[in-house]
Backbone as a ProteinNet text record, in pm:
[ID]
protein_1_A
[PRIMARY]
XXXXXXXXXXXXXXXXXXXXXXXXXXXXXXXXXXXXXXXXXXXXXXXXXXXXXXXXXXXXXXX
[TERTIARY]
10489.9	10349.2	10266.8	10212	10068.1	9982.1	9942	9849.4	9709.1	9647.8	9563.7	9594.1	9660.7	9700.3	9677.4	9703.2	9707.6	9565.6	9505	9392	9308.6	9369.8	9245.9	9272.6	9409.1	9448.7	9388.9	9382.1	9354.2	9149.3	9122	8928.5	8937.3	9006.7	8989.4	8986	9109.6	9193.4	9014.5	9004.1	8875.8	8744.9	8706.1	8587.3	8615.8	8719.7	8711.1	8717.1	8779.6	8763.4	8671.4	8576.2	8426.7	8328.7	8360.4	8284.6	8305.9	8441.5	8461.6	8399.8	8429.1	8361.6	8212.9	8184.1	8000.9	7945.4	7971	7930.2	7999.3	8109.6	8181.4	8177	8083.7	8021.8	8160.1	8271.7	8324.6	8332	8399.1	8407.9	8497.4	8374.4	8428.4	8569.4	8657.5	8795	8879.6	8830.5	8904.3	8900.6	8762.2	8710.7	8808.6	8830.8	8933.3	9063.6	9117.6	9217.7	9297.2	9181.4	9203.6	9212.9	9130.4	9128.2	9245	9281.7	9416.9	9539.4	9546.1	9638.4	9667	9539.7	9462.5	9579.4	9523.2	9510.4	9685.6	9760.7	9904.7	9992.3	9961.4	10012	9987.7	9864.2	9858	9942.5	9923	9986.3	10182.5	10183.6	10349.9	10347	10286.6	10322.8	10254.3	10151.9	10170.1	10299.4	10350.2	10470.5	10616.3	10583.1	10715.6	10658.3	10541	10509.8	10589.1	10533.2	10570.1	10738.7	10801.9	10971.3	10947.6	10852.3	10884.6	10969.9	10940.7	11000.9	11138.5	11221	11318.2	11369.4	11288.4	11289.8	11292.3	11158.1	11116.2	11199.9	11281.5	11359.3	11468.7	11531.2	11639.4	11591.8	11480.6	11473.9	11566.3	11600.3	11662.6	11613.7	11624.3	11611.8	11692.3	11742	11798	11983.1	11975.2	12120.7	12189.8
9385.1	9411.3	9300.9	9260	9103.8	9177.9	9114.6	9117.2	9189.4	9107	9150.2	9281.3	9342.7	9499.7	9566.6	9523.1	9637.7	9664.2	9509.6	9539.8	9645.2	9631.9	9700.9	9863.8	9852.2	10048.1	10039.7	9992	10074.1	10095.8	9952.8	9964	10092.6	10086.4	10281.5	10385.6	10370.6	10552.7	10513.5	10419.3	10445.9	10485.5	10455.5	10476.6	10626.3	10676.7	10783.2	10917.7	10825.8	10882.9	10929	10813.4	10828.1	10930.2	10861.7	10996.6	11152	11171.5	11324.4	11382.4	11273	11333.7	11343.3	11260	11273.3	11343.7	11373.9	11409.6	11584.1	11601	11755.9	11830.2	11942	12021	12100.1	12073.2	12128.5	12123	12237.1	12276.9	12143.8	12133.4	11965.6	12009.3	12093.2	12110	12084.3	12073.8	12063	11901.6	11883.9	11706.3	11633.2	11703	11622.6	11628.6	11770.4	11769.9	11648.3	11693.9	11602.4	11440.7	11378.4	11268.4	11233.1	11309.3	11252.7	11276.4	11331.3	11368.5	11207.8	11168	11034.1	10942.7	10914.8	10790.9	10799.8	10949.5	10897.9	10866.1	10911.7	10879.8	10723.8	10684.8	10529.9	10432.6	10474.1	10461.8	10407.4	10516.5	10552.7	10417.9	10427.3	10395	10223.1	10178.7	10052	9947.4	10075.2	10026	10055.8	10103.8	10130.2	10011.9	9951.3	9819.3	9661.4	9692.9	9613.4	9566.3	9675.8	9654.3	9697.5	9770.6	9839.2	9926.3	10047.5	10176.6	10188.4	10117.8	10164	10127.5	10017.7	9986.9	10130.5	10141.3	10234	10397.3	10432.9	10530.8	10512.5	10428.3	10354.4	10338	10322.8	10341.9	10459.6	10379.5	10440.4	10395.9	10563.7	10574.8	10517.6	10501.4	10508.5	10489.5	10417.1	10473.9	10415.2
11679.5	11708.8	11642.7	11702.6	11667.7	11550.1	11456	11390.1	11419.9	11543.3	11605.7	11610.8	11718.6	11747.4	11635.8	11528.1	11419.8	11325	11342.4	11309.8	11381.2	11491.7	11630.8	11644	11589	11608.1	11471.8	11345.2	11219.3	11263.9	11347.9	11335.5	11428.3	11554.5	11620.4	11567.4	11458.6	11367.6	11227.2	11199.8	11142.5	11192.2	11288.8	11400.6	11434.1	11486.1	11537	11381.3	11300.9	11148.2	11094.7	11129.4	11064.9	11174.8	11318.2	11406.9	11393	11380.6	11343.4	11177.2	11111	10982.4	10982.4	11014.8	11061.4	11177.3	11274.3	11404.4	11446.9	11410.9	11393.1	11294.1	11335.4	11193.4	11161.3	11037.8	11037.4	10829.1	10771.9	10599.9	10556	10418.4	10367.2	10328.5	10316.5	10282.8	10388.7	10459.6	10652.6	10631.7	10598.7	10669.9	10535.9	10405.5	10284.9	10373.6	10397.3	10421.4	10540.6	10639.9	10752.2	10727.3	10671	10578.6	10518.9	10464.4	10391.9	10462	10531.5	10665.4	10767.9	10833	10837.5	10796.9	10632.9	10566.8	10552.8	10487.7	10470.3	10618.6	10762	10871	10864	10843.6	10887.7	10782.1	10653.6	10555.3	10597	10682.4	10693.6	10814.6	10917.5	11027.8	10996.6	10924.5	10850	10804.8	10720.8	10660.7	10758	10820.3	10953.8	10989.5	11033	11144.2	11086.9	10925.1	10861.2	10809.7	10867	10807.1	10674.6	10614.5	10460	10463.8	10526.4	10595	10519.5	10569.4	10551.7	10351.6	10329.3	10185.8	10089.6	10132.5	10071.4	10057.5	10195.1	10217	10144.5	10079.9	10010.2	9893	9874.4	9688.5	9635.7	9490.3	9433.8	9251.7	9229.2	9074.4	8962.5	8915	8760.4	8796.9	8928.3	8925.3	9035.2
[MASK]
+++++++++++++++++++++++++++++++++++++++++++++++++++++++++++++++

């Protein structure tokens, strides 16, 4: 996936981020929850884009 592309899905998943939190009257525990729901999917699917993914599934502790 191009650079570009990823800038352009994260400026959407933010835009539509910011419209639902501002524009959908819904309880600030929904709009946290939802938020962080959000941020760790993109989070995940960042680092899946990037070839981290599997690094990270393979960490290992002390051992």
């Amino acid at each position: 996936m191009a650079l570009i592309q990823v800038v352009i899905v994260l400026i959407v998943v933010g835009v539509l981020l910011w419209l639902i939190n501002n524009f959908v009257p819904m309880a600030g525990s929904i709009k946290s929850l939802l938020n962080a729901v959000v941020v760790i999917f993109v989070v995940v699917w960042l680092l899946k884009v990037f070839g981290l993914w599997s690094y990270i599934t393979h960490f290992r502790v002390g051992g």
